[in-house]
C-alpha positions as CSV (number, residue, x, y, z in Angstrom):
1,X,-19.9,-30.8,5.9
2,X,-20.2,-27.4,7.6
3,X,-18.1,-26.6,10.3
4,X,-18.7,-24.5,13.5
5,X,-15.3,-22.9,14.8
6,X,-15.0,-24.4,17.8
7,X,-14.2,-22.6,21.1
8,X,-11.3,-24.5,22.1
9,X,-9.4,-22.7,24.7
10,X,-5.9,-23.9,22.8
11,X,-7.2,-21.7,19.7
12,X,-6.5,-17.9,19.0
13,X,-9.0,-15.4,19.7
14,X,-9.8,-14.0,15.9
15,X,-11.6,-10.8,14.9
16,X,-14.4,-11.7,12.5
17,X,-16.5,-10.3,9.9
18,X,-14.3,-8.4,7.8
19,X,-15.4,-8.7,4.3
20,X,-13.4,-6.3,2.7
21,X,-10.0,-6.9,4.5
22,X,-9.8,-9.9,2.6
23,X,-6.1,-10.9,3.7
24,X,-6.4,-12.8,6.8
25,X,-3.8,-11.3,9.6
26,X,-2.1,-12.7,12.9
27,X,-0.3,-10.4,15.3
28,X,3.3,-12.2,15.5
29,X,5.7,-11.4,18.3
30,X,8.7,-9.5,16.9
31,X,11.8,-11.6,15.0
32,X,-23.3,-2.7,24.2
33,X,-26.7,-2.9,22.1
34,X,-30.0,-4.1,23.1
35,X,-30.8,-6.8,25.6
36,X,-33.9,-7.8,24.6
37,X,-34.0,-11.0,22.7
38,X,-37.5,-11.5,19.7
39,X,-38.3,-13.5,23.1
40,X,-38.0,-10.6,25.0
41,X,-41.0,-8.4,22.2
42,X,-44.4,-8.6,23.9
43,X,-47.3,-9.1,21.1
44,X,-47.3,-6.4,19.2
45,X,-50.3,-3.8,19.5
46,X,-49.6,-2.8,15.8
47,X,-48.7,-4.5,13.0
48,X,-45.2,-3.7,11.6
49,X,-44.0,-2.5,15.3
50,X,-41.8,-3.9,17.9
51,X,-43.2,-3.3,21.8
52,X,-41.1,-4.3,24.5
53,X,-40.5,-3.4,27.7
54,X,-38.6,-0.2,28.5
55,X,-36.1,-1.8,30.7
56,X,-35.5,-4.6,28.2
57,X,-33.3,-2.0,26.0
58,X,-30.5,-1.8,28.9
59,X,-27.9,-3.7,28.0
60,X,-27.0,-6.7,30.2
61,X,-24.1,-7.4,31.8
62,X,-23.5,-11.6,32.2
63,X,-23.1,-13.8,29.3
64,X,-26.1,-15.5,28.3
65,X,-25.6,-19.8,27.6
66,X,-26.8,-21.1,25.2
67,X,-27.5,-25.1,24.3
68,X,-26.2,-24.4,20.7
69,X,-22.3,-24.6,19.8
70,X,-21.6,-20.8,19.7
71,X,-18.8,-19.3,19.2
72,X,-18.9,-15.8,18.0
73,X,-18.7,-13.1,20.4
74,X,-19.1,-9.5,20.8
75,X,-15.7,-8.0,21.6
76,X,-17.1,-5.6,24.1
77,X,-19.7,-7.6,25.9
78,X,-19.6,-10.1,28.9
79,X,-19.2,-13.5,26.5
80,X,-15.5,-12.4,25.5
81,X,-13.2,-14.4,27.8
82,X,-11.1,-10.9,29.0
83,X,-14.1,-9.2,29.9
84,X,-15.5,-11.3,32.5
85,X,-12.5,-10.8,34.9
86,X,-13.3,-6.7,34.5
87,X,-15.2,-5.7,37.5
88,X,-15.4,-2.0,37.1
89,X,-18.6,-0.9,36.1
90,X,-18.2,1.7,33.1
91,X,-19.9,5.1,34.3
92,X,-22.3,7.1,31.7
93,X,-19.0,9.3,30.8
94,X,-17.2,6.2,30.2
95,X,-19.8,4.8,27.8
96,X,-20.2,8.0,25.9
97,X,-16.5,8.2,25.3
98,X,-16.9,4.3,23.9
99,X,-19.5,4.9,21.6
100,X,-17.4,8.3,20.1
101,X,-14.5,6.1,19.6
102,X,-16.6,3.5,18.2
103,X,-18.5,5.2,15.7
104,X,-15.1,7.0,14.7
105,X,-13.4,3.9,13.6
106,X,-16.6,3.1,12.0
107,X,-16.8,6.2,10.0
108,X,-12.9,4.9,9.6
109,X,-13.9,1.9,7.7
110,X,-16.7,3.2,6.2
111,X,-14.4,6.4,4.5
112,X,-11.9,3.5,3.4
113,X,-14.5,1.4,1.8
114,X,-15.7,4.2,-0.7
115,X,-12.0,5.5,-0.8
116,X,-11.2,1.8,-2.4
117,X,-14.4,2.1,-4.5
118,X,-13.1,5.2,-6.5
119,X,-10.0,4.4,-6.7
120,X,-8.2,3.9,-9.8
121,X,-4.6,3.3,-8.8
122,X,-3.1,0.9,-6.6
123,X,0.2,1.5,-5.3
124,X,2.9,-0.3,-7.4
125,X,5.2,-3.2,-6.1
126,X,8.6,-1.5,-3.8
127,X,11.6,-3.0,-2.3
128,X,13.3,-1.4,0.8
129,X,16.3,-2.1,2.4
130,X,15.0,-0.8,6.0
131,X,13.0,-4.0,6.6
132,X,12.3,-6.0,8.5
133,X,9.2,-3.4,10.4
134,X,9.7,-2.7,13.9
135,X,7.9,-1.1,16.5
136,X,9.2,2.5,15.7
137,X,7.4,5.4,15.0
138,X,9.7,5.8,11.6
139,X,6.9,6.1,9.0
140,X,9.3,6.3,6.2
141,X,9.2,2.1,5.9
142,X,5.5,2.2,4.4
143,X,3.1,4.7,3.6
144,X,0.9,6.5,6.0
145,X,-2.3,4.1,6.8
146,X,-5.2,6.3,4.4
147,X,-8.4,6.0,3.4
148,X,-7.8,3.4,0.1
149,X,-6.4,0.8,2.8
150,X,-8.8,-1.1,4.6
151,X,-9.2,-2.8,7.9
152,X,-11.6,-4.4,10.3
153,X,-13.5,-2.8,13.1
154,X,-13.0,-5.7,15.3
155,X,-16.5,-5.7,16.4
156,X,-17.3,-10.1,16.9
157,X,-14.5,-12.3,17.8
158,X,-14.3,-16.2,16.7
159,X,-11.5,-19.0,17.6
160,X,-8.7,-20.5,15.5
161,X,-6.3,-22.7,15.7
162,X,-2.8,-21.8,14.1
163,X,0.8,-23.6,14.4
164,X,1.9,-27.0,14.9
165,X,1.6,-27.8,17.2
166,X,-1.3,-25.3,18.2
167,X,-1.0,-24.2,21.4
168,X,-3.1,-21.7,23.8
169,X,-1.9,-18.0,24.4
170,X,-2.0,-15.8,27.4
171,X,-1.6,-13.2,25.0
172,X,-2.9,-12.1,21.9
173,X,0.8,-13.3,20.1
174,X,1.6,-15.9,17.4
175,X,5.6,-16.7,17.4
176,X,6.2,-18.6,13.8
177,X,9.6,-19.4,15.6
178,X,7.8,-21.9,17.9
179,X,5.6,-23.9,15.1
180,X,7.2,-26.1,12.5
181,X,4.5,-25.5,10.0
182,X,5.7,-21.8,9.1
183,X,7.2,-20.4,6.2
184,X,7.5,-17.3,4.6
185,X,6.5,-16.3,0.9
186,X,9.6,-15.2,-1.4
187,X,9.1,-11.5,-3.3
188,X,8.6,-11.5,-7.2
189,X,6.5,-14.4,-6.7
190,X,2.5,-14.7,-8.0
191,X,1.5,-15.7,-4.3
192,X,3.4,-12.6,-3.4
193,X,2.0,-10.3,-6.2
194,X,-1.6,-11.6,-5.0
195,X,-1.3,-9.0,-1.8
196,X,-2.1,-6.0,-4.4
197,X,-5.6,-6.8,-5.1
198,X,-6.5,-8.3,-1.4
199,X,-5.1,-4.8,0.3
200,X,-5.1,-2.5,-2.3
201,X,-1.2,-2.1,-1.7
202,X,2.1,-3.2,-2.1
203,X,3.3,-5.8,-2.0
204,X,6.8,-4.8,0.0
205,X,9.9,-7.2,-0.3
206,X,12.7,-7.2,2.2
207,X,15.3,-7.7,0.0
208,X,17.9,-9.2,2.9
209,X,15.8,-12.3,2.8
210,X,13.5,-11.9,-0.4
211,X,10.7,-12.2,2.3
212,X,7.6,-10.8,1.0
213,X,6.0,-8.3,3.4
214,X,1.9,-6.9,3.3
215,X,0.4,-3.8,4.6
216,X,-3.0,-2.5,5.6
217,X,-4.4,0.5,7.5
218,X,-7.1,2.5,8.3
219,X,-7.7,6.3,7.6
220,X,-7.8,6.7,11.5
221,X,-4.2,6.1,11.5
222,X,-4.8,2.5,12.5
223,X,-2.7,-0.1,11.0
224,X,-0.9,-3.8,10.4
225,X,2.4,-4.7,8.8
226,X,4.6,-7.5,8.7
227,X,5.6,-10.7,7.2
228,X,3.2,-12.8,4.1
229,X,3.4,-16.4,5.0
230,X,1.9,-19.9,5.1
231,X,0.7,-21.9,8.1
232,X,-1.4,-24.8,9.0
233,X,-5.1,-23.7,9.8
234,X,-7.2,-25.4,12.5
235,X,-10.7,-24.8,12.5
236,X,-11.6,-27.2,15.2
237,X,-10.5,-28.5,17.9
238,X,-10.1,-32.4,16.3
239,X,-7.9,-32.6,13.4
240,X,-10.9,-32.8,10.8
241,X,-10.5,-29.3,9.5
242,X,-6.8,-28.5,8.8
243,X,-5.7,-26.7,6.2
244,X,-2.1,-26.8,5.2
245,X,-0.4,-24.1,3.5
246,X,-2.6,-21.4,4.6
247,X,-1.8,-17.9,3.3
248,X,-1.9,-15.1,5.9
249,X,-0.2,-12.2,7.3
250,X,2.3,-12.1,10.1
251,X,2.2,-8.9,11.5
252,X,4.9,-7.5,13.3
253,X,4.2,-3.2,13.2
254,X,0.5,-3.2,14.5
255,X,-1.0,0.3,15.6
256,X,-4.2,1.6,16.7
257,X,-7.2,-0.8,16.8
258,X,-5.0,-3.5,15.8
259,X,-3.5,-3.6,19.3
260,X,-4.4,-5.9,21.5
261,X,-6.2,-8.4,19.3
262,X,-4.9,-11.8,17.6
263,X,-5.7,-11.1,14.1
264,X,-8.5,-10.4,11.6
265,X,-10.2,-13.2,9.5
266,X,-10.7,-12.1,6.0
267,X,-14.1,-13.6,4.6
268,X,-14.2,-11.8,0.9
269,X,-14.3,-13.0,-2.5
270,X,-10.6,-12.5,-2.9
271,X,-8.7,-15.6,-4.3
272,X,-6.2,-15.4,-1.0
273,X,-8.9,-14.8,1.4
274,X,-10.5,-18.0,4.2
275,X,-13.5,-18.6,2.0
276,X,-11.3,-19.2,-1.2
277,X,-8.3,-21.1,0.4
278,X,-10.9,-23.6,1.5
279,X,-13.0,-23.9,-1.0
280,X,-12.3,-27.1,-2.1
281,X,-13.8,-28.2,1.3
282,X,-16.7,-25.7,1.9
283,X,-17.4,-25.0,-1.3
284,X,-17.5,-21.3,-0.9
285,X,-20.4,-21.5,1.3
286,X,-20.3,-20.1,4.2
287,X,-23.0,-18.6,7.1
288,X,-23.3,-16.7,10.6
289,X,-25.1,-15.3,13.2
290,X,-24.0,-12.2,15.0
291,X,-25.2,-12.0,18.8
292,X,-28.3,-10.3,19.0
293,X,-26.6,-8.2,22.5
294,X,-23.1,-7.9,23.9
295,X,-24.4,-10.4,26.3
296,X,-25.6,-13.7,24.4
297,X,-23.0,-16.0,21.8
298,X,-23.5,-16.4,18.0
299,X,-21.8,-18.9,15.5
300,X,-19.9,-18.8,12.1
301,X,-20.4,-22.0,9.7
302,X,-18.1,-23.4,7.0
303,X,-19.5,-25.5,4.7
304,X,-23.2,-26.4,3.6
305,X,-24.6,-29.3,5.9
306,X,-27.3,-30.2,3.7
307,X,-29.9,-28.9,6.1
308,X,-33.4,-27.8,5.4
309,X,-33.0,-24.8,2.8
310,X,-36.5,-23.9,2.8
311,X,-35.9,-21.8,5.5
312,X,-33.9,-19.7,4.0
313,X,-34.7,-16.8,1.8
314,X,-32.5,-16.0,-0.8
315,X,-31.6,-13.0,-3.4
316,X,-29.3,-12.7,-6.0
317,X,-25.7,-11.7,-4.8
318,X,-24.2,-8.9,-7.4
319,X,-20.7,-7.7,-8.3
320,X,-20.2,-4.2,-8.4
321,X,-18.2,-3.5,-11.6
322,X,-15.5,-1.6,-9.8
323,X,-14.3,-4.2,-7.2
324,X,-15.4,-7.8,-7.5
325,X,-14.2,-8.6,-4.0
326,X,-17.6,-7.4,-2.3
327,X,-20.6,-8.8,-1.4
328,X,-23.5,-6.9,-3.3
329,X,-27.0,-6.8,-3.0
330,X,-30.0,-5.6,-4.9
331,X,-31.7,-3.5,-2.6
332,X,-34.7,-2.1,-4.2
333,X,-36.9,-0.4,-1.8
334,X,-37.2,0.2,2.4
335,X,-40.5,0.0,4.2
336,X,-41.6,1.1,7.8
337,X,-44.6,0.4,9.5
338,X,-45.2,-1.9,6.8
339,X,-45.7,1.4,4.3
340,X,-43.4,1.3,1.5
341,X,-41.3,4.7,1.4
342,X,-41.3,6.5,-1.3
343,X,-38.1,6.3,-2.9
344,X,-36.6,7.1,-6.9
345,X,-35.6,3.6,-7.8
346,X,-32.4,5.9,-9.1
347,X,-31.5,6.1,-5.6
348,X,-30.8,2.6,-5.5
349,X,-28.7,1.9,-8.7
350,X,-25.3,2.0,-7.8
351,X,-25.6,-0.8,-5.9
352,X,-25.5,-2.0,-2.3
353,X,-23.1,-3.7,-0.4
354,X,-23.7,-6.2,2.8
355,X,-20.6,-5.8,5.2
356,X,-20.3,-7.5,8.2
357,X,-17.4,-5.0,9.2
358,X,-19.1,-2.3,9.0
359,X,-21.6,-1.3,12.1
360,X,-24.0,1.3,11.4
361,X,-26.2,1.1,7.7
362,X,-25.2,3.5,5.6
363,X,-28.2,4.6,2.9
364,X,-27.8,7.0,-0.4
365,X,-28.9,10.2,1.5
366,X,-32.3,10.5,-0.5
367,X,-33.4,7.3,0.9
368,X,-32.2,7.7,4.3
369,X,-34.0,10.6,4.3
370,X,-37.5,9.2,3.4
371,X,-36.3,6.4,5.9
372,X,-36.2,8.5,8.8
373,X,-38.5,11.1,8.0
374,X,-41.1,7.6,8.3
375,X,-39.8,6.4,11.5
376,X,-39.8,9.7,13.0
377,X,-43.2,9.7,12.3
378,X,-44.6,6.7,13.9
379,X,-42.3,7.5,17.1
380,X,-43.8,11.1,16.8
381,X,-45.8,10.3,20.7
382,X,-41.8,10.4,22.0
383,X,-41.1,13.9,21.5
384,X,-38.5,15.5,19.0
385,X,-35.4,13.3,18.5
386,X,-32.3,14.5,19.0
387,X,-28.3,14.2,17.4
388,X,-26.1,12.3,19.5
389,X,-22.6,11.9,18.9
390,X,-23.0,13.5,14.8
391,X,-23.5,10.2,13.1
392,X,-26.7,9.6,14.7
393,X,-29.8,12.2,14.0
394,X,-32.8,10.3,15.2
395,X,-32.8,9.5,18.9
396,X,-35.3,9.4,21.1
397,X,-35.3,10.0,25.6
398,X,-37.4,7.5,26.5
399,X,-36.7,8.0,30.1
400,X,-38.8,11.1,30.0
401,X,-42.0,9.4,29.7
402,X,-41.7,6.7,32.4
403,X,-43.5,4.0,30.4
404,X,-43.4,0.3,31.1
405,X,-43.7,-0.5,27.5
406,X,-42.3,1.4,23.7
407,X,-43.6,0.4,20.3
408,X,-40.7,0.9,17.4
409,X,-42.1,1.4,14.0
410,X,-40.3,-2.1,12.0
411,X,-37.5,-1.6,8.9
412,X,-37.7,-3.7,6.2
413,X,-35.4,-4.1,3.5
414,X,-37.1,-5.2,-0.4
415,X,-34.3,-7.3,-2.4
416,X,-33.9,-8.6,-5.3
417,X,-35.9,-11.2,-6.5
418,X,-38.8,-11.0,-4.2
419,X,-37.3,-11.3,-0.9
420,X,-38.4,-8.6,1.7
421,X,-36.4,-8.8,5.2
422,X,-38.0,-7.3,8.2
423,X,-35.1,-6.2,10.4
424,X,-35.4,-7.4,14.2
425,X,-35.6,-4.3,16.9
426,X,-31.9,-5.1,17.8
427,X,-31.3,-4.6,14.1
428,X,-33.7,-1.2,13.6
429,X,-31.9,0.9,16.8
430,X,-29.4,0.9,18.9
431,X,-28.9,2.1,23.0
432,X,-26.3,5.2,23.9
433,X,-25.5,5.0,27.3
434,X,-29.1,4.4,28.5
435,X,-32.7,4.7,27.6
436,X,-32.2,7.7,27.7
437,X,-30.7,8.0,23.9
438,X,-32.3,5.2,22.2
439,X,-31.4,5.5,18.1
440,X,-32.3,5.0,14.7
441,X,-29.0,3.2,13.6
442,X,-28.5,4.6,10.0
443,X,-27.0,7.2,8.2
444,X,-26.7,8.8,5.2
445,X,-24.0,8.3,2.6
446,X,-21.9,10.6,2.1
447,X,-22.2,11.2,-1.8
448,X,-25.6,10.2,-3.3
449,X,-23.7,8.3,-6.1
450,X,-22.3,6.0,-3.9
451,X,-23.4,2.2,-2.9
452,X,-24.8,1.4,-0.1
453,X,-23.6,-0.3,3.2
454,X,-25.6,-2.7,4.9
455,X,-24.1,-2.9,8.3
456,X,-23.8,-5.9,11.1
457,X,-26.8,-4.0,13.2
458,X,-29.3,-4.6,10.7
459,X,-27.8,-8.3,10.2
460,X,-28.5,-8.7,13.7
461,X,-31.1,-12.3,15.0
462,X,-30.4,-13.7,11.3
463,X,-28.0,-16.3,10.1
464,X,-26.8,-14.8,7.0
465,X,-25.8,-17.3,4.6
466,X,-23.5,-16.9,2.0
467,X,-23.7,-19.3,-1.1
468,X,-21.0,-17.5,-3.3
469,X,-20.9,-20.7,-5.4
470,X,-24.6,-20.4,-6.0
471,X,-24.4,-16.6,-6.6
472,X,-26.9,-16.2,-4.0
473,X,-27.2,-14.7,-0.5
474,X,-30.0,-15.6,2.1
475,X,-31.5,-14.3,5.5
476,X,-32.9,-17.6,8.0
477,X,-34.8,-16.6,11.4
478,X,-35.2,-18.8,14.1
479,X,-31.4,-20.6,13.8
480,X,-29.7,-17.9,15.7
């Protein structure tokens, strides 16, 4: 049966969406986008375009309701809990300094993701007498967080339940002292040797206990270490989805943008990861919606209820031969304005990966170029675009003009097996500050030979489902 997380206020607040962090991680106390909805898009005047109002782009500031049982959030926007009691109003300085922080943990993940992909050493089991990790800034106990180590931007938050019993937090804390359901995982074990291939290092032993201990980080200096245990799992709030014995990490040294949160929730094709520890209940299926704004609610979904498939569309999911553990997708050619671009089909044969980590699209630089060069065109009647913040090249004023209405030329992705995707206008561009720096939200890779990333803005006003079982992925409208 498929399971929405419920949004019991007795559960954890998670981090979601991080398909390559494939560990799933609890902090432990020690020993904006658009606004406008696809109701929102006026009747387009072209084909292939998006026209909505102007004012529609600002992003909105009160969570939207919704009759649905939603329960993923955007960490940023008015629908996560700690936001709604903020009553200062972030000024245009403010926001800029957001999105340059933003985009640099993204380039973060995106640097680690390749730095995995051509890797061809891991780093080799160690033992160390200076453990258990504290909150020092010795950096002798593990090795520097770098680019082969991979996190999660944090970007969508879900609930959890974790503990026995489980139990609500003020704070962003799990104490293993207080549940009676914890254990740790001995070193020189196979559940303990498992860590290697789901972080791409270690695993670490404290040898005072034989306690097996994990590590992940980001290049950004960002990163989480601590404790490899087991736990009882709640995914609702009634006792129908418990999981006992649930692998996950404990951390207890957690730096950068793994302050402040409760954990990450590792979704990848990893044996140790929450897809393939319940398996035998889900059935590695598994699907979600991302808000389409900071400001409405979207879900995640264990399970396959059975429901009418026919709305979805599916393609073939791929393996890249390097690293099993993504998601890949064949993604064969990109259209705008309903013109296909004219693109090598070389471009595309390293592969492409679907990320739901990752924010901003990341294209072989041949075919981002013929991307843009399209969309610039058909956006031509808004003047010259212009480079904000380095990772975005193709962004437009729109304040200039004083117009009630714009019209975006549509992106559309061509996969595998037939199935072309028309990516909604919250999934084509994406707001800076104000109208006033409205953007294409791609970029170019930064090696030609390397795969591309599709991020969560183009997966934006689809449920994405994920039938790894099947060996299929598929894209439904109208359920989000």
């Amino acid at each position: 049966m498929a399971t929405p997380i419920s949004i019991s206020p007795s559960f954890l607040r998670v981090f979601f969406g991080c398909f390559v962090f494939f560990i799933c991680v609890i902090l432990c106390s020690p020993e904006k986008g658009l606004a406008s909805t696809e109701g929102d898009t006026k009747t387009d005047l072209l084909p292939h375009t998006h026209t909505v109002e102007v004012n529609s782009l600002q992003p909105a500031t009160t969570c939207i309701l919704s009759t649905q049982v939603l329960t993923v959030v955007h960490r940023h926007g008015p629908c996560y809990e700690p936001n709604q009691h903020k009553t200062k109003t972030k000024t245009a300085t403010d926001l800029q300094e957001y999105y340059a922080q933003f985009f640099k943990q993204d380039q973060a993940r995106v640097d680690s993701i390749y730095s995995r992909l051509k890797a061809t050493k891991r780093y080799s089991t160690k033992i160390d007498d200076n453990l258990p990790i504290t909150q020092s800034e010795d950096t002798n106990t593990f090795p520097a967080p770098s680019a082969t180590t991979v996190g999660g931007s944090g970007n969508y938050v879900v609930k959890v339940g974790l503990g026995t019993p489980a139990k609500s937090f003020s704070l962003p804390i799990y104490d293993p002292s207080l549940s009676t359901s914890y254990a740790n995982i001995s070193c020189n074990t196979a559940t303990c040797s498992e860590l290697t291939s789901a972080t791409n290092t270690g695993p670490f032993c404290y040898r005072a206990t034989n306690t097996c201990l994990y590590f992940v980080g980001y290049g950004d200096k960002s990163k989480s270490a601590g404790y490899y245990g087991t736990e009882r799992l709640t995914l609702t709030a009634t006792s129908t989805d418990v999981f006992d014995g649930f692998l996950f990490g404990c951390g207890q040294d957690n730096r950068g943008h793994f302050l402040g949160i409760a954990g990450l929730l590792g979704l990848g094709r990893n044996k140790i990861s929450l897809i393939e520890q319940t398996a035998a209940k889900y059935g590695r299926y598994f699907s979600y919606c991302l808000p389409v704004d900071q400001s409405s609610k979207g879900f995640l979904r264990l399970g396959n209820d059975g429901g009418n498939t026919a709305a979805i569309k599916f393609t073939p999911l791929t393996t890249l031969a390097v690293e099993e553990s993504f998601y890949g997708l064949d993604l064969v050619g990109i259209s705008v304005s309903g013109q296909q671009v004219s693109i090598p089909s070389t471009i595309f044969s390293t592969g492409t990966l679907i990320d739901s980590g990752t924010v901003i699209t990341q294209l072989p630089a041949a075919a981002y170029t013929a991307m843009r060069d399209a969309f610039r065109e058909g956006m031509k009647s808004y003047g010259e675009p212009k480079t904000v913040l380095e990772k975005l090249d193709t962004c437009y004023d729109l304040r200039a003009y004083n117009l009630e209405t714009v019209s975006f030329p549509a992106v559309a992705f061509t996969f595998g097996g037939g199935l072309t995707l028309e990516l909604k206008l919250a999934g084509t561009v994406i707001v800076i500050v104000d109208t006033s720096q409205v953007c294409l939200a791609f970029s170019p890779t930064p090696e030609d030979q390397l795969p591309g990333i599709i991020g969560n803005i183009q997966q934006i006003g689809f449920e994405v489902v994920y039938d790894v079982a099947g060996g299929k992925i598929g894209f439904a409208t109208g359920s989000c």
